[in-house]
N, C-alpha and C positions, 0 to 999 in steps of 0.2 A: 410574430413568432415564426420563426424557421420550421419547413417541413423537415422530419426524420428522414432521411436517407436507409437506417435499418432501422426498423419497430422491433422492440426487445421482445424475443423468442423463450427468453425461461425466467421461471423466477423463483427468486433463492431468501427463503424466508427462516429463521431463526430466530432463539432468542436475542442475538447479536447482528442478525444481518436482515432486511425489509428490501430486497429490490422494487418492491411498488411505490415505494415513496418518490422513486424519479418522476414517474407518472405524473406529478401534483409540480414537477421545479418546470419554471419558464425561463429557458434561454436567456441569455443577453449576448449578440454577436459581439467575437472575441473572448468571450469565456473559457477556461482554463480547466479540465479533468484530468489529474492525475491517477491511473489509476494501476496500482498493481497488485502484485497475492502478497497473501501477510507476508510483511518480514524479508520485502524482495526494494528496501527503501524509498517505502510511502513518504515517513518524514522528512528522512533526508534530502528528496524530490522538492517537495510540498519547503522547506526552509529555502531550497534556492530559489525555487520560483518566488518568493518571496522578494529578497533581496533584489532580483531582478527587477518587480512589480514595482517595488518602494525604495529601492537605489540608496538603500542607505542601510549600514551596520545594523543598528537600533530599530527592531520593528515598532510599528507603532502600538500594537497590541500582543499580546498572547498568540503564538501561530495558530492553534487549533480555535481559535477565536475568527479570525484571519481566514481560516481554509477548511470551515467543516467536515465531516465526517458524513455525506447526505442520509446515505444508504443504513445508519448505524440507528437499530431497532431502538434504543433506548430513552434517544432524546426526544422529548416532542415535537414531532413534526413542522406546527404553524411557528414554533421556536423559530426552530431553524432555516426556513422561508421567511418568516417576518428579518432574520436576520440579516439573511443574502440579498432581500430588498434592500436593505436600508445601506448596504456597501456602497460606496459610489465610485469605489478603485476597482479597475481588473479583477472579476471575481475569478479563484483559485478553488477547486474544490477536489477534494480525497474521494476515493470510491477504491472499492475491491473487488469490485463486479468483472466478470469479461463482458466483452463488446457484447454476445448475446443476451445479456441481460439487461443493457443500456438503451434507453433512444439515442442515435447518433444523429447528431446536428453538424450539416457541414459547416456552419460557418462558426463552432466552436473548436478549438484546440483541446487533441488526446493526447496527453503525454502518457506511456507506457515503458513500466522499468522490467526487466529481467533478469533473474539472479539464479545462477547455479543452483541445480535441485539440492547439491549435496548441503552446501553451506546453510540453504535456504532451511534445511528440516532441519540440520543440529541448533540454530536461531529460532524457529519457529520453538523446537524444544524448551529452551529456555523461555518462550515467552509467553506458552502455555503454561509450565509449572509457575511461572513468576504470575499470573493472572489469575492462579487457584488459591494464592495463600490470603490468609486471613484479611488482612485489610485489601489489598485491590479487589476482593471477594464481593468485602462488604460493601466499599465504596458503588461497586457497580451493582447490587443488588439493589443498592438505595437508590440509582441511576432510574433501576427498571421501575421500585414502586413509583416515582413522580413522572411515570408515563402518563399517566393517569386512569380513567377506570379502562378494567378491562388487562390491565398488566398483570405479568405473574406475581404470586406474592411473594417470590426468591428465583434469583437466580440458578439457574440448572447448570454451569458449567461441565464438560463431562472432564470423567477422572485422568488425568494425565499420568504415564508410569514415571514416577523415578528415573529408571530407571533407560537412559539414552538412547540403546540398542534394541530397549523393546520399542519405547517409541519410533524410530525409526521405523520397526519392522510394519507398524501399525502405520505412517505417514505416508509408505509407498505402498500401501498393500486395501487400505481404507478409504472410505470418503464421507461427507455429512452429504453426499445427494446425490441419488441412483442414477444418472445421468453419467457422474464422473470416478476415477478411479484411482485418486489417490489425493493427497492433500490433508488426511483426518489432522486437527479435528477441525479446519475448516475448509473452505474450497478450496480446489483443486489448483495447484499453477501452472500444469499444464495443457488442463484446459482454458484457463485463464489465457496466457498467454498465446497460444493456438487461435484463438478466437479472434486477437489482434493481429498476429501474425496472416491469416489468411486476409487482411482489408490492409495489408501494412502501403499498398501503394497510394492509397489515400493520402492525398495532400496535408491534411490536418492531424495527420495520426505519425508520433516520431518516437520510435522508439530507444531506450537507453538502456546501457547493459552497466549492469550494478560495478563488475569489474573497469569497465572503463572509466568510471566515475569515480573508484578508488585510484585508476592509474593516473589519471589526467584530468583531475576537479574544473579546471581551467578552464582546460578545454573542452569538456563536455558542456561547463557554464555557458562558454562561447557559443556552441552549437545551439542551445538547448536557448538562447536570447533571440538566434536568429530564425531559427525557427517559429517564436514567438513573438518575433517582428520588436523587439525592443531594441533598441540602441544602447550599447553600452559603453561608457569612459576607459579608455586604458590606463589610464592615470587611479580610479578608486576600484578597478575589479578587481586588484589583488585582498584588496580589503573584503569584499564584499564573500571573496571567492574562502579568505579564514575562516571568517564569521559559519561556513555553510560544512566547514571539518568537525569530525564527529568529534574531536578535543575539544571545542568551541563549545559546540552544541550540550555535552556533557557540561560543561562548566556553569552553563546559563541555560540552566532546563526551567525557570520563572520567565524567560521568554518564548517558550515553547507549547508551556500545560496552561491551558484557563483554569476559574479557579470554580470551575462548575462541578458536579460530581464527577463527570467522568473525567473530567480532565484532572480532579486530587485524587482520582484513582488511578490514571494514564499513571500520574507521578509520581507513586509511591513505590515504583522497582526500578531495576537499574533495565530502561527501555530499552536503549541504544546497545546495550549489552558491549560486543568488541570491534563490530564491525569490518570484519578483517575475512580471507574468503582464506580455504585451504586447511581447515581445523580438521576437517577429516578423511585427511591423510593419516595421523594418527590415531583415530577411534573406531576406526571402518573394519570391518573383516571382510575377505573376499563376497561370502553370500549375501552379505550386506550389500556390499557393492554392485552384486549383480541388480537388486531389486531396483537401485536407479534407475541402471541399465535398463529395463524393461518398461520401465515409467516414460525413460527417453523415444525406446519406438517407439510412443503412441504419437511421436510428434512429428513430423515430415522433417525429410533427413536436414530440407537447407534450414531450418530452424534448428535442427540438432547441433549445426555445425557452429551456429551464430552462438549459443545457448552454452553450450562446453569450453571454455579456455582451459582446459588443461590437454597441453600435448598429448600425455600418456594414455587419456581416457579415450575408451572406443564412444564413438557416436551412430 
């Protein structure tokens, strides 16, 4: 087993979220963490690494079968370990944690994605309210009672407004954990992100920006292979590089959701939503806009600058 390089400094415990469970997972060198804040393209991350892993269109399984959730309160623990043993491919694994909440192993691979605050909260909106209606509700209440004893007997989501602009005003202005200051109703992603951000010169930590991966699939695939020491055909990565388009991915979401609770609950709203970055431009008002603003100082300015594509925005 690999010594930690950082021993996790917090921990972030929820109906939805357990960082102690990392505690309990053994390495395997060359293992793979994906890890970003909601809604900042976990999946989308998690399907190319895929494709990469397994070099071909057609996963073998279910991705979230494929690429767990470690960190995710709901599922049983020895599950999810008895599972990661028995891989005998590249193991891939999701987290939503920052690096201070992680053990960091040098000799695994951190992928880390970044995505516009502004974009990030009106998606994050949508996937709150679409996580509060009746069947994802239920699905994942039923997730929590076959924790087993000791579970709550219902899930506590909290209430999401309607209502876009109050959200917002509540996203940048809120947090689930007094440490951090914005992100409701889950963690934070700029402390998330910052946490990476300050270790980014580490060899094994590469981070991807959401936007470049809508500009340049390719070639972010490209980078994000070599990075992970895989070799790929120029001959089948145009294939591979479709397959990982959110038009793809929408169309073949039985390749995506296991068929466990939570994953018939993942699957029962439109996840992937639009995928598309610049929505609010037209829903934003100035004061709205400043509360970004304010969210972004908390980040050091060269992260500000990596973090913002839009020209006109001050950083």
């Amino acid at each position: 087993m690999s010594r930690s390089a950082y021993p996790p400094s917090r921990v972030y415990r929820s109906e939805l979220l357990d960082s102690t469970r990392w505690n309990s997972f053994t390495p395997r060198p060359g293992d793979i963490v994906i890890s970003t804040a909601t809604k900042a393209g976990t999946t989308w991350t998690q399907r190319i690494v895929a494709s990469l892993i397994f070099q071909t269109v057609r996963l073998p399984r279910p991705l979230m079968e494929l690429s767990p959730w470690l960190d995710m309160a709901m599922v049983p623990l020895p599950d999810v370990l008895a599972a990661l043993d028995r891989q005998p491919h590249r193991r891939f694994i999701k987290t939503h944690l920052p690096l201070d909440a992680l053990p960091f192993h040098p000799d695994v691979r951190y992928v880390v994605v970044g995505r516009d605050l502004r974009d990030l909260a009106l998606s994050t909106h949508h996937h709150a309210r679409s996580m509060s209606s009746p069947g994802p509700r239920a699905a994942l209440a039923a997730a929590v009672r076959a924790h087993g004893d000791g579970a709550p007997a219902s899930l506590r989501l909290p209430e999401v407004p309607e209502d876009v602009h109050a959200f917002w005003r509540e996203f940048f202005t809120r947090s689930a954990y007094p440490w951090e200051s914005d992100g409701w109703p889950y963690n934070s992603p700029t402390h998330h992100l910052g946490s990476w951000w300050e270790h980014r010169a580490e060899p094994n930590i590469c981070l991807l920006h959401y936007q470049d991966m809508l500009d340049d699939l390719e070639g972010q695939t490209r980078r994000l292979a070599d990075f992970l020491g895989i070799a790929v055909d120029d001959r089948t990565l145009p294939a591979l590089v479709r397959a990982c388009t959110f038009a793809e991915m929408k169309a073949k979401k039985d390749e995506i959701w296991d068929s466990g609770l939570t994953g018939s609950a993942l699957g029962t709203w439109d996840f992937f939503h639009k995928g598309t970055s610049g929505q609010w431009r037209a829903q934003c008002s100035e004061a709205e806009l400043a509360l970004h603003e304010r969210a972004l100082r908390r980040l050091p300015e060269d992260l500000r600058r990596w973090l913002v594509r839009d020209p006109s925005a001050s950083a």
